[in-house]
C-alpha positions as CSV (number, residue, x, y, z in Angstrom):
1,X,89.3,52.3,75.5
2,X,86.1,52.5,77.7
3,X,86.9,56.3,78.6
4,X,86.7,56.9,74.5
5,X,84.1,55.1,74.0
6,X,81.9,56.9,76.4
7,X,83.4,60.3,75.3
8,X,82.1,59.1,71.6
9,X,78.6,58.2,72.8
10,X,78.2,61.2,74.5
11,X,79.7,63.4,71.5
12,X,77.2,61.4,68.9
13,X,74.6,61.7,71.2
14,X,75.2,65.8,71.8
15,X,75.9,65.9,67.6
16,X,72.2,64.1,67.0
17,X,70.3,66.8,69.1
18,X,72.1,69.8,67.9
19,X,71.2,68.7,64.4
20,X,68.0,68.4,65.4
21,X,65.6,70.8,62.8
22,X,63.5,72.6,65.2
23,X,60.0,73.0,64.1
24,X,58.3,76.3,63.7
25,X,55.9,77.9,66.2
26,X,52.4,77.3,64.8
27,X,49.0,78.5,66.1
28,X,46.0,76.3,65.8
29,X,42.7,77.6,66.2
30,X,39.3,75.4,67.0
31,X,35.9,76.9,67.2
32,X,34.1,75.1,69.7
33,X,30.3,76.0,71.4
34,X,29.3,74.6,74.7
35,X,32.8,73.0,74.9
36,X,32.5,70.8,71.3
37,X,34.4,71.6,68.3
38,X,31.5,73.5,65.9
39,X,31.8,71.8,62.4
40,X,29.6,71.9,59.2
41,X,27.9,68.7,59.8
42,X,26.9,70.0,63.8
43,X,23.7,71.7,65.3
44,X,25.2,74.4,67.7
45,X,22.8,74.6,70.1
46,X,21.9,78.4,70.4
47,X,19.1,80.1,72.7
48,X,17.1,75.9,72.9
49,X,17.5,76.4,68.6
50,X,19.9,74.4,66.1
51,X,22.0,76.3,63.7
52,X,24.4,75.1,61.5
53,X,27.3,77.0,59.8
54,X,27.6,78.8,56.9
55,X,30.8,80.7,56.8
56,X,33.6,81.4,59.9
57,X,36.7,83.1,58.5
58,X,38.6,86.1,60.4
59,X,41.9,87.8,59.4
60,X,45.0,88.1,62.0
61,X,47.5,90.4,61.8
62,X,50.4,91.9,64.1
63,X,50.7,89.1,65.7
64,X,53.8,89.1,68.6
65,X,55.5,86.6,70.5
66,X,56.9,88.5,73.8
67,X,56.6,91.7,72.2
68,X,58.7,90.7,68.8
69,X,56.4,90.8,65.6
70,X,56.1,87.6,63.6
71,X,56.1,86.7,60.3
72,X,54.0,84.0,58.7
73,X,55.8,81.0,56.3
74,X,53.0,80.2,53.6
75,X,53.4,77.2,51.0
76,X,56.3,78.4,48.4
77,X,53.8,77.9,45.8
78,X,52.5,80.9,46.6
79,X,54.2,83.4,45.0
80,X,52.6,86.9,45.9
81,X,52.1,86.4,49.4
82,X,51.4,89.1,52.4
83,X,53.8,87.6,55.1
84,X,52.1,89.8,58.2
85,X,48.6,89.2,57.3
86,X,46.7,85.6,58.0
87,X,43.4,84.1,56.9
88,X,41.6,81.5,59.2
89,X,38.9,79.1,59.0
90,X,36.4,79.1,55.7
91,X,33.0,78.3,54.1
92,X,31.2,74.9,54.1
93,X,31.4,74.9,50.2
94,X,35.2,75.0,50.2
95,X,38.3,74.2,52.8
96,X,38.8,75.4,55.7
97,X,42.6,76.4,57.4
98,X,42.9,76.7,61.2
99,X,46.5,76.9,61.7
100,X,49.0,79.7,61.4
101,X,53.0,78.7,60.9
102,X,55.5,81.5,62.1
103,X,59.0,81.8,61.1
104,X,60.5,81.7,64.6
105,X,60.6,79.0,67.1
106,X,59.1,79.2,70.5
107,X,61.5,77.1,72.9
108,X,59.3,78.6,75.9
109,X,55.6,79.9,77.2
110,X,55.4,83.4,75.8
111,X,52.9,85.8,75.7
112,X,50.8,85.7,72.5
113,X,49.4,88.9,71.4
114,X,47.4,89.5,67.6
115,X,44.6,92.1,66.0
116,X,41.7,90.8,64.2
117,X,42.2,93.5,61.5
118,X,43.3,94.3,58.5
119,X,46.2,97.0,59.1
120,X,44.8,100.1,57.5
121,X,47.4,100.4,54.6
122,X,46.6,97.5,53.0
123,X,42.8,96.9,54.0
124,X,41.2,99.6,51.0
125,X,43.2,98.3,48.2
126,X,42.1,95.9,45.1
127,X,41.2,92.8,45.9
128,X,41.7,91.8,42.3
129,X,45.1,92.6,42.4
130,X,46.5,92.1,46.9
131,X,48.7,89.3,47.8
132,X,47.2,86.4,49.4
133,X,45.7,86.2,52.1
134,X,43.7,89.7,50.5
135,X,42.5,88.6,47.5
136,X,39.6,87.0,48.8
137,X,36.8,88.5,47.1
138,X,34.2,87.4,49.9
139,X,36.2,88.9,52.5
140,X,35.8,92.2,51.0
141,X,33.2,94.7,51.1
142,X,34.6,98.0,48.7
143,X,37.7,99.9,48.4
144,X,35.7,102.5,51.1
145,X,35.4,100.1,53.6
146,X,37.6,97.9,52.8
147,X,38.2,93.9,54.5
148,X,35.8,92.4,56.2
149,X,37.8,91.3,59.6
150,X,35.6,88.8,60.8
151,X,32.9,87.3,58.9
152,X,30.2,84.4,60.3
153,X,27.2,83.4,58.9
154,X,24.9,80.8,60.7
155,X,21.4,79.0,59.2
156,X,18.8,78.3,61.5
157,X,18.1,74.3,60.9
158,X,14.9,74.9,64.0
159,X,13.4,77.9,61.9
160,X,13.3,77.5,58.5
161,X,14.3,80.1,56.2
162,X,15.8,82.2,59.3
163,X,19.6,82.7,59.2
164,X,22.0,84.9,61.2
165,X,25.9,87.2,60.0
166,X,28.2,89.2,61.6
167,X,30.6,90.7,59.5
168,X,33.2,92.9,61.1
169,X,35.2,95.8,59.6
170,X,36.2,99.7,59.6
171,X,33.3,101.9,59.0
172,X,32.9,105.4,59.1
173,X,35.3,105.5,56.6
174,X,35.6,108.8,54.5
175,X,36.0,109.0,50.1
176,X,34.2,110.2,47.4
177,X,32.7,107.3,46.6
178,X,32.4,103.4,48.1
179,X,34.9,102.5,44.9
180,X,37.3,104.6,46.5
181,X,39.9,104.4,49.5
182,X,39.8,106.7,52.1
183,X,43.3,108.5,52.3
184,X,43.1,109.0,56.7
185,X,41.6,106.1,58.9
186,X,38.2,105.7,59.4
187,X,36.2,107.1,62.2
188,X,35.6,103.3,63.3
189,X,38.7,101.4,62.7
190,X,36.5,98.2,64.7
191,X,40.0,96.3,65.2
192,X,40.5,94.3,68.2
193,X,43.2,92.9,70.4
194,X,43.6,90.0,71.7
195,X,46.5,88.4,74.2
196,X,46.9,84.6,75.6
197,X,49.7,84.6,78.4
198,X,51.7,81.7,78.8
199,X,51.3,80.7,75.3
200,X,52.3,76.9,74.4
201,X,52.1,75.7,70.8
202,X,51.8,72.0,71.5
203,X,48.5,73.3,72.6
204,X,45.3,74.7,70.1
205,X,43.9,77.8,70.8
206,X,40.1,77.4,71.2
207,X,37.5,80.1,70.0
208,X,34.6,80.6,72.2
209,X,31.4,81.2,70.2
210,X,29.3,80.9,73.3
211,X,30.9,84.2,74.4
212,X,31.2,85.4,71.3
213,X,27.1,85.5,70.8
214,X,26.6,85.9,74.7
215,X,23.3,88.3,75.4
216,X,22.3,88.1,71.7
217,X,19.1,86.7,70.2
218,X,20.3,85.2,67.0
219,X,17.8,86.0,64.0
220,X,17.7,87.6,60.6
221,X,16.2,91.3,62.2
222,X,19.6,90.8,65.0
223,X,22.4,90.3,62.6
224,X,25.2,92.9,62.6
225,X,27.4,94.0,58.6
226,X,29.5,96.2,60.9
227,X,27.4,99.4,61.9
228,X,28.1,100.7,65.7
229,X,24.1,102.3,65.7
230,X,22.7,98.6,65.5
231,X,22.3,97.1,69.1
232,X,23.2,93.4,68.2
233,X,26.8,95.2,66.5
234,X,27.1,97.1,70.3
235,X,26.8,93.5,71.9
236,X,28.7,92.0,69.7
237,X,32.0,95.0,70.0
238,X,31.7,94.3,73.7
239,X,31.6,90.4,73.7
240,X,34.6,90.6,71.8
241,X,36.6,93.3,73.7
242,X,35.0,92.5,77.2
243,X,34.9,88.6,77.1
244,X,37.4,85.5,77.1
245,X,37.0,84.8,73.3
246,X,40.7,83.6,72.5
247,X,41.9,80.6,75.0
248,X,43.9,77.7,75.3
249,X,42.0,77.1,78.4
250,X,38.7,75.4,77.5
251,X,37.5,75.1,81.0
252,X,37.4,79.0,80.6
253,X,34.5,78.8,78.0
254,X,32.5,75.8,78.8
């Protein structure tokens, strides 16, 4: 009787955690400056100057787990939905969405690897008429350029009147006109990669504005709408492709 009953324990017990419902892998991003979490409400400290923010949202896409692409799961109210393409952060007027959920489920580290981009076939259409996440009128410049990658916009609370953007995309893209899309890449596709090794989702994945603006004198004349000739642009392509910008190791970026 006691052998069963041990055999029945230890079959309920194996029954309960092979039922188990394992939980998607999800990504969750925090913006942080000088090692604190940058809100709406909070001077970031820039250069001995307090801004505040405006606008932080950036598009992901191709985004692998050891080298298998991923798809995103989005609320099934959606019903038009881009399942490659993601949309993170937002403005201070409206919400804001830091966290990414992928249809597999990561038992292990792996090695994380994404684009801030909009893939080329889908960044020059309509707006008006792209699944979500594209159909973000703010997040688009014209069907020649197309998506704006990467778009932050800062307000100087220690100058008044003086505010900051950087708004990344393509350029050098080729049509007859800026309401048209270019049928062959542009010249400056502007996408970047980005890898975190040993990836663990129980862990956020801090963004580093600190090195993002690194060697950069924030004002009005310095901002950057995606042109490789302006200087602050040329810092700003480097500090993302040269510099730890993506981390889940804070100590990295303080």
């Amino acid at each position: 009787m006691r052998r069963f009953l041990i055999t029945f324990i230890i079959l309920a017990l194996f029954l309960a955690i092979a039922c188990q419902k394992t939980l998607p892998t999800k990504l969750n991003f925090i913006p942080v400056i000088n090692g604190q979490p940058v809100t709406c409400d909070s001077d970031l400290i820039i250069a001995e100057e307090a801004w505040r923010l405006s606008t932080f949202q950036f598009y992901l896409s191709k985004i692998l787990l050891d080298k298998k692409m991923q798809n995103i799961n989005y609320d099934g109210s959606l019903k038009e939905v881009n399942n490659e393409i993601a949309l993170i952060g937002g403005n201070c007027r409206g919400e804001f969405n830091w966290q990414v959920e992928l249809d597999s489920q990561l038992k292990h580290k792996a090695l994380l690897e994404f684009e801030l981009a909009v893939p080329f076939e889908v960044n020059h259409k309509n707006p008006l008429t792209a699944k979500f996440p594209l159909n973000q009128s703010d997040m688009f410049w014209a069907w020649q350029l197309g998506h704006k990658f990467l778009r932050l916009d800062l307000a100087n609370k220690t100058v008044k009147g003086e505010s900051w953007s950087f708004h990344l995309g393509s350029t050098g893209c080729d049509s007859a006109s800026v309401m048209r899309a270019p049928k062959v890449p542009c010249k400056n596709p502007n996408r970047v990669s980005f890898a975190i090794k040993n990836f663990e989702p129980s862990k956020p994945i801090y963004i580093s504005f600190n090195n993002l603006t690194s060697e950069l004198a924030l004002n009005s004349e310095n901002s950057c709408m995606g042109e490789l000739n302006q200087s602050a642009c040329r810092v700003l392509y480097q500090n993302l492709n040269q510099k730890v910008i993506f981390t889940q190791d804070i100590e990295l970026i303080k």
